[in-house]
C-alpha positions in Angstrom: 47.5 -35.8 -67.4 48.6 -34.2 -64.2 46.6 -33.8 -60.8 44.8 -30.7 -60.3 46.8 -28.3 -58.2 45.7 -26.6 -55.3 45.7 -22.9 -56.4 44.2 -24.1 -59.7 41.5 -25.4 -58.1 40.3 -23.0 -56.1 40.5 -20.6 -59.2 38.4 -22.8 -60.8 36.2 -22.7 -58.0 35.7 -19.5 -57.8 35.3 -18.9 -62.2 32.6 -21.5 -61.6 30.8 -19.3 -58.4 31.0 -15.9 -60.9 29.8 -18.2 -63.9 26.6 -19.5 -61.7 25.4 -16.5 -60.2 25.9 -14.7 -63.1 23.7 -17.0 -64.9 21.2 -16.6 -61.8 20.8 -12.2 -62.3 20.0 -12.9 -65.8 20.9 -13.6 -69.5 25.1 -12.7 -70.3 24.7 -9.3 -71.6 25.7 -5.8 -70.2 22.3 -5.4 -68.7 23.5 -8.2 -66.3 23.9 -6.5 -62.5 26.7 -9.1 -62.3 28.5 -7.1 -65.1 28.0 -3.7 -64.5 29.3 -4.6 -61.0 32.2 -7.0 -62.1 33.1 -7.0 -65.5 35.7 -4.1 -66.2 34.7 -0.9 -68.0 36.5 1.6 -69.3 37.3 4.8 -66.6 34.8 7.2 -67.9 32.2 4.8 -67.8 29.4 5.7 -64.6 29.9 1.7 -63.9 33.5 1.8 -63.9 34.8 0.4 -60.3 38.3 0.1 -59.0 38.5 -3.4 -58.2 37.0 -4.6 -62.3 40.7 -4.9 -63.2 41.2 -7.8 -60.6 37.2 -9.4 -60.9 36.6 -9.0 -64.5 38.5 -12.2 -65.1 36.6 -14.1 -63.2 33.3 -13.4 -65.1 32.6 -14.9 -68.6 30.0 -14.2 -71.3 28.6 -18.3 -72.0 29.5 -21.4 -71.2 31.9 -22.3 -74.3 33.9 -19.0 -73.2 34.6 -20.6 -69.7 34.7 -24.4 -70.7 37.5 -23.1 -72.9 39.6 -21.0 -70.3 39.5 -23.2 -67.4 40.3 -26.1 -70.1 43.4 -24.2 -70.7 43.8 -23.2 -67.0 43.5 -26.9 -65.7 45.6 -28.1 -68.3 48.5 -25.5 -67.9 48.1 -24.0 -64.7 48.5 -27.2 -63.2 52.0 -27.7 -65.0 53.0 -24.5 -63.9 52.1 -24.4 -60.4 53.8 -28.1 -60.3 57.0 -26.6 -60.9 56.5 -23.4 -59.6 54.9 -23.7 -56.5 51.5 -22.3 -55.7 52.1 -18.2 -54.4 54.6 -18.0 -57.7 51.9 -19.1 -59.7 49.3 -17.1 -58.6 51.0 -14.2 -59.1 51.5 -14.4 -62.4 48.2 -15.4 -63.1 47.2 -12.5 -61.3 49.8 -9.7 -63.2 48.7 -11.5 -66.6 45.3 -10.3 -66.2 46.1 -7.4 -65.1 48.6 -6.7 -68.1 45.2 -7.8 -69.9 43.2 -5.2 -68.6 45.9 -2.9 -68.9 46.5 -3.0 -72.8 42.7 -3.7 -73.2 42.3 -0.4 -71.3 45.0 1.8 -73.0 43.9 0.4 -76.8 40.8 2.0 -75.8 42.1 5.3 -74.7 44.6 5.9 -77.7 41.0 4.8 -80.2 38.8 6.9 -77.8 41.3 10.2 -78.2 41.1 10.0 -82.0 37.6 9.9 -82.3 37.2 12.8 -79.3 40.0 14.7 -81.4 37.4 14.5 -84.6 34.6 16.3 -83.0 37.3 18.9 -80.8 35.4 21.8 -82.6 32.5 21.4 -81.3 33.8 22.5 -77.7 31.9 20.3 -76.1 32.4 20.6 -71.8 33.8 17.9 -70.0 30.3 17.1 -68.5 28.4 17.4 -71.6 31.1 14.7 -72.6 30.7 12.7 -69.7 26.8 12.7 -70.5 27.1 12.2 -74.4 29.5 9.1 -74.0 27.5 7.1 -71.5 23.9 7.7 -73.3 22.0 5.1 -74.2 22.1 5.9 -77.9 19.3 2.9 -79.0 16.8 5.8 -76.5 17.5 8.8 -78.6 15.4 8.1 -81.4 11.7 7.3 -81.9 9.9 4.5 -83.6 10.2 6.6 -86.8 14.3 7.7 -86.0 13.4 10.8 -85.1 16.0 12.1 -82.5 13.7 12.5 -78.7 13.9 15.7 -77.0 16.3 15.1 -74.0 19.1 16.4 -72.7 21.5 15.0 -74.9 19.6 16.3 -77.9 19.7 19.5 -76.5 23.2 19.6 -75.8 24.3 17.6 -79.4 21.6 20.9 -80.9 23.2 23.4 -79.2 26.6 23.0 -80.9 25.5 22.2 -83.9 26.6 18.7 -84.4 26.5 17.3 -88.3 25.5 13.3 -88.9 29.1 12.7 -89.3 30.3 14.3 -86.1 27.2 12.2 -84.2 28.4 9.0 -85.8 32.4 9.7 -84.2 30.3 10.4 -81.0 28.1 7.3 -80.7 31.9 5.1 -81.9 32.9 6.7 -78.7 30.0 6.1 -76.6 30.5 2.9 -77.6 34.4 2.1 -76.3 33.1 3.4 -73.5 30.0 1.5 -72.5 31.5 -1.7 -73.8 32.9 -4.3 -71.1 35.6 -6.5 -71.3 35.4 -9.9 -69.0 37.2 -13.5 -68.7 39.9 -15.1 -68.0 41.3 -15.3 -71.7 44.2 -12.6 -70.7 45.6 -14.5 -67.9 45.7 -17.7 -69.8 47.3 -16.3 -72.6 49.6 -15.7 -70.3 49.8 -19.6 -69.3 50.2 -20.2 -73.0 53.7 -17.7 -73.0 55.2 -19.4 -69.6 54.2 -23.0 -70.9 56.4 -22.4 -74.5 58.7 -20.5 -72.9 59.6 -23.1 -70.3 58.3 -26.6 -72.6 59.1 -24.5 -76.6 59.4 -28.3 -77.9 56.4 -29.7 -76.2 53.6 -31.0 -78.7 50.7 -29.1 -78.4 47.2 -29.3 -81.1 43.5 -28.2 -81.3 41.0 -30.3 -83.0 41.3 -28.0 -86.1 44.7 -28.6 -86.4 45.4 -32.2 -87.6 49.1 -32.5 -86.7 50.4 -31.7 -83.1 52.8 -28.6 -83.3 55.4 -27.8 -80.9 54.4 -25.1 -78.3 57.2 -22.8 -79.6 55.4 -22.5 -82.7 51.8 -23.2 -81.3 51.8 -20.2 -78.8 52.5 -17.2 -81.2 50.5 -18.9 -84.3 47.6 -19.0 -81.6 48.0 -15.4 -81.1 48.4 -14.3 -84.2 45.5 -16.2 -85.6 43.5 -14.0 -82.2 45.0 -10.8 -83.4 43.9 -11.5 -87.3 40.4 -12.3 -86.3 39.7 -9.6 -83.7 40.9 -6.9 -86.7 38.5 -8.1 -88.6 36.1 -8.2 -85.6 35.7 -11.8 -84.5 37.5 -13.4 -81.5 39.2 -17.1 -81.7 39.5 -17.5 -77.7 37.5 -14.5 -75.6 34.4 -12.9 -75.7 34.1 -13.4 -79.1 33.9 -10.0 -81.8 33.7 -7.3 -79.4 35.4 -4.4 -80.7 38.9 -4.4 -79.4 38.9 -6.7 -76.3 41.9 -8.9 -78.7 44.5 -6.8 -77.2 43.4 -8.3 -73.5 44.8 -11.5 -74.9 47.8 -9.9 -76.0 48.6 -7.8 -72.6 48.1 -10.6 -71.2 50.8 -12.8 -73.4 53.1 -9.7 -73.3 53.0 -9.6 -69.4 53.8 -13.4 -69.2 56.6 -13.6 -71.6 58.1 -9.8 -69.7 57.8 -12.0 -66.5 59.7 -15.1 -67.8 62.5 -13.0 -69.2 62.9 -11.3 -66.2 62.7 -14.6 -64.3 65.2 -15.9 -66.6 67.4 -13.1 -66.3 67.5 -13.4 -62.4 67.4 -16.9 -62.4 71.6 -17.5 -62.1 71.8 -14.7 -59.3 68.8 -16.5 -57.5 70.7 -20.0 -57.9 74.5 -19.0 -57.3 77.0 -19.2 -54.3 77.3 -16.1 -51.5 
């Protein structure tokens, strides 16, 4: 197996800094100061910073979620940044997750407008939104689920909101208030640059009892992702968390847009002046 390179390292490095003093606030859950600091919310969320796009794949929810992505980033970031040298490789590692959070981000948007677009007749100000949709919804309701006075209760009361308009709201609330973290994005990313460059290279998982070639390996992998985040489960990632699948597939999409482009460029990089 190859030597560890040096940008690999020192990302692994610093995965394994987030991973221990994230473990050191507290249990892996939103609650976490760690997370509400690092991990990446959506914009309208009051915990929603502009550097979450860059940190949140740095933080991880457990220890199978990071012994799994820095597998995969030692064992393909190292090939990589062998042939590609170490500022080359870091960048795309970098744009991957990005294109992660990107995706992650607009998925979000285009579910949170549909459910908004459900409950548009109750005119509801863009305040009174911003209130509604980062509520703790678990502290509206007593011990008998009776809705608590408050000021969301007041506001939901005023306009008259039915059961079924409350339900689209507390969906919403949810997108919102829910983080996405690790470094799955970026190393699906890896996973595109590795087939595109190595498509006949044997690659297997201990579920899978014959080795396949990365060609077919790669988009199986994702696809497999894809089929068990619709139905609300996660293969590689944080595992069942509404929608945080298409992080994994900005994050494939961005690599295999690079390597085209790369491709593309590569003759006029290479010929004669």
């Amino acid at each position: 197996m190859m030597n560890m390179t040096p940008i690999v390292k020192q990302l692994l490095i610093i995965n394994v800094l987030f991973f221990v003093g994230t473990m050191a606030l507290g249990d892996f859950n939103p609650d976490n100061p760690a997370y509400r600091i690092l991990a990446l919310y959506y914009p309208e969320n009051n915990n929603f910073m502009v550097w979450q796009p860059i940190t949140h794949m740095f933080m991880h929810g457990g220890f199978m979620h990071i012994a799994f992505n820095m597998f995969a980033l030692y064992s393909f970031g190292s090939m990589l940044e062998h042939f590609w040298g170490g500022k080359k490789f870091l960048f795309f590692y970098i744009s991957c997750g990005l294109g992660a959070a990107l995706l992650h981000t607009g998925v979000n948007y285009l579910q949170l407008q549909s459910l908004l677009g459900s409950v548009s007749e109750l005119n509801l100000s863009k305040s009174d939104l911003h209130l509604i949709l980062n509520a703790d919804y678990q502290s509206l309701f007593d011990s008998n689920g009776k809705m608590v006075q408050g000021e969301i209760s007041a506001i939901l009361n005023k306009v008259h909101c039915t059961q079924e308009q409350f339900n689209y709201l507390a969906q919403a609330s949810s997108i919102v208030q829910s983080p996405v973290l690790g470094a799955s994005g970026a190393i699906y990313g890896l996973l595109t640059a590795f087939a595109f460059m190595f498509p006949n290279a044997q690659l297997g998982l201990m579920f899978i009892p014959v080795p396949v070639k990365a060609k077919y390996f790669v988009p199986g992998i994702l696809a497999i992702d894809l089929f068990l985040g619709f139905k609300g489960s996660s293969l590689f990632g944080s595992g069942g968390t509404g929608i945080a699948h298409f992080a994994h597939v900005g994050g494939a999409v961005a690599g295999f847009l690079m390597m085209l482009y790369w491709k593309k460029n590569q003759f006029n990089n290479n010929r004669w002046n």
